[in-house]
N, C-alpha and C positions, 0 to 999 in steps of 0.2 A: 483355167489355172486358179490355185487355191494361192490364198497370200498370207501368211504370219506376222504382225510386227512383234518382234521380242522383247525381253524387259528395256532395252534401248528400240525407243520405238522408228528409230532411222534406218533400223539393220532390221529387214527384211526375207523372211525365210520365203521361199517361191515352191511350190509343187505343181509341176504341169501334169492335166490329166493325161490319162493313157485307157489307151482304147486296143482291148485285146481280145486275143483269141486262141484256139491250137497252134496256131504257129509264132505267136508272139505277142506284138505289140508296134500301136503306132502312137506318137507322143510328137506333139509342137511345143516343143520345150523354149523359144522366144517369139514372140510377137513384139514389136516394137509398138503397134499404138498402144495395144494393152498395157504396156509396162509402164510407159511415158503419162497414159491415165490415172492408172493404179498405185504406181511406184516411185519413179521419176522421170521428169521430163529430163532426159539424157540423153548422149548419144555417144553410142561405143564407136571408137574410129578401131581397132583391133583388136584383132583373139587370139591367147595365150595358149597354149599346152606345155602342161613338165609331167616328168615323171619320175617318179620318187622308189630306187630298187628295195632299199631297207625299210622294215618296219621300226617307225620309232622317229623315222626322219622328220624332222623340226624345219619348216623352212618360214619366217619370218623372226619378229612381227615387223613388217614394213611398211614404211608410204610412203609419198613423193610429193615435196610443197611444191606450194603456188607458183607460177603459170603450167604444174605440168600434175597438179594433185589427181589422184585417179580415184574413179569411181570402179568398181570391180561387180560383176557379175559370177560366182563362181558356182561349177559344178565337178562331180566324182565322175569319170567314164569307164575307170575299172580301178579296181579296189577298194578302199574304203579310207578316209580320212575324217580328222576333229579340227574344224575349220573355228577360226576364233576371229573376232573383231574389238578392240578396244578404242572406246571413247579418248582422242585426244585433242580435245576442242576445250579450250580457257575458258572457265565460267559458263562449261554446261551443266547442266544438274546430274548428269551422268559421266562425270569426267571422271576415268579413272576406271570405270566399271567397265567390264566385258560382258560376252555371248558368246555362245559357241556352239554347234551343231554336229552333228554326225552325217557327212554327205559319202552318199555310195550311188553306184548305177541304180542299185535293187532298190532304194527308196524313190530317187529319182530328185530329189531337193536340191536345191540351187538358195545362194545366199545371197546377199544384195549388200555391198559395203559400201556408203558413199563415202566423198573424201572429208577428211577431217579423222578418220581412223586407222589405226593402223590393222594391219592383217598379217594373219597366218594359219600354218595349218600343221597337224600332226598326223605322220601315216600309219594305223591303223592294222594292214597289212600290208605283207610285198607286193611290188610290182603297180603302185597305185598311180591312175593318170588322173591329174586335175586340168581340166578348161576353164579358161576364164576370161570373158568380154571385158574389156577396160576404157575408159573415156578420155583418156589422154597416152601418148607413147611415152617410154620408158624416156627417161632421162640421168644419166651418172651422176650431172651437178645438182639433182634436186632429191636424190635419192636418197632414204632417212629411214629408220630402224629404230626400234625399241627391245630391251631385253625380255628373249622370250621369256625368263622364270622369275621375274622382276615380285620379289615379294608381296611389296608394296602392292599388285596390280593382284596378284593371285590366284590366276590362272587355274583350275585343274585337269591339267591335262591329265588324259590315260594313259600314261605310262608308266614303264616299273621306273624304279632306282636306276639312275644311270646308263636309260637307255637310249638319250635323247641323241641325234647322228646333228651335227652341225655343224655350217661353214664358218670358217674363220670370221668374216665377220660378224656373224649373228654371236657368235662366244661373248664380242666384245660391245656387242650394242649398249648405250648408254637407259640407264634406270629413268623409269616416270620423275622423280626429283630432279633430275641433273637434265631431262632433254630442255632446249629449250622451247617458248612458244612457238608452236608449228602453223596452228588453225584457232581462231575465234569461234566461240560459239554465236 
């Protein structure tokens, strides 16, 4: 496995090798000592799947505070999406700043978000499934959001004018100014 840390060096791009032939490919796309070596000493209790029918579809930026902050491993298993991470940790030196990627089957890249940031993703084309390991389970009372196109934060996503598909509450998630503190750095 190949590893990137990006201009935030806590988000982690992952490429697992693949080993191919005429008939395709075979790929160990997680180990858990490697990662825990390499990446972080983590441990995913569960794994996600959604899938996103519209191109354009916006599903974040979200996270989840303390006792139930998640750590997220993501990858693309058909389609293609523009997976984003922003810095929301008080007095980091990249507070405020994002990263973003391009994850698809055909590249094969997985992201690594620890907690303290918020996440999302934008779908790219129809019909896109994203999987994602996570180190804590969902919880409603701890579940927190940041607006996807929050100025301030400046995001560029690939999208045209007015194409973004979003849930009511993502419409009204609160701006980097107004959230309060989430995560220390």
């Amino acid at each position: 496995m190949k590893l990137e840390r990006l201009a935030i060096p806590e988000i982690v791009k992952i490429t697992p090798a693949r080993f191919g032939d005429a008939r395709g490919y075979f790929s160990e796309v997680f180990k858990d000592e490697w990662f825990r070596k390499n990446v972080s000493d983590s441990t995913f209790i569960q794994d996600n799947q959604s899938l996103s029918s519209t191109v354009g579809t916006v599903r974040g930026l979200h996270f989840q505070l303390d006792p139930f902050a998640q750590g997220k491993l993501v990858r693309c298993t058909a389609g293609a999406i523009f997976d984003v991470a922003v810095d929301i940790r008080v007095g980091s030196p990249t507070f405020g700043r994002w990263v973003g990627v391009e994850l698809t089957p055909e590249n094969g890249d997985q992201l690594w978000i620890p907690p303290g940031f918020a996440h999302g993703f934008a779908t790219l084309v129809p019909d896109s499934v994203i999987f994602y390991k996570v180190t804590a389970p969902y919880s409603a009372a701890h579940d927190r959001g940041l607006l996807w196109n929050d100025h301030e934060i400046g995001i560029d996503w690939p999208l045209k004018t007015g194409q973004a598909v979003l849930s009511e509450k993502d419409k009204v998630q609160p701006r980097l100014a107004d959230l309060p503190p989430s995560f220390a750095y």
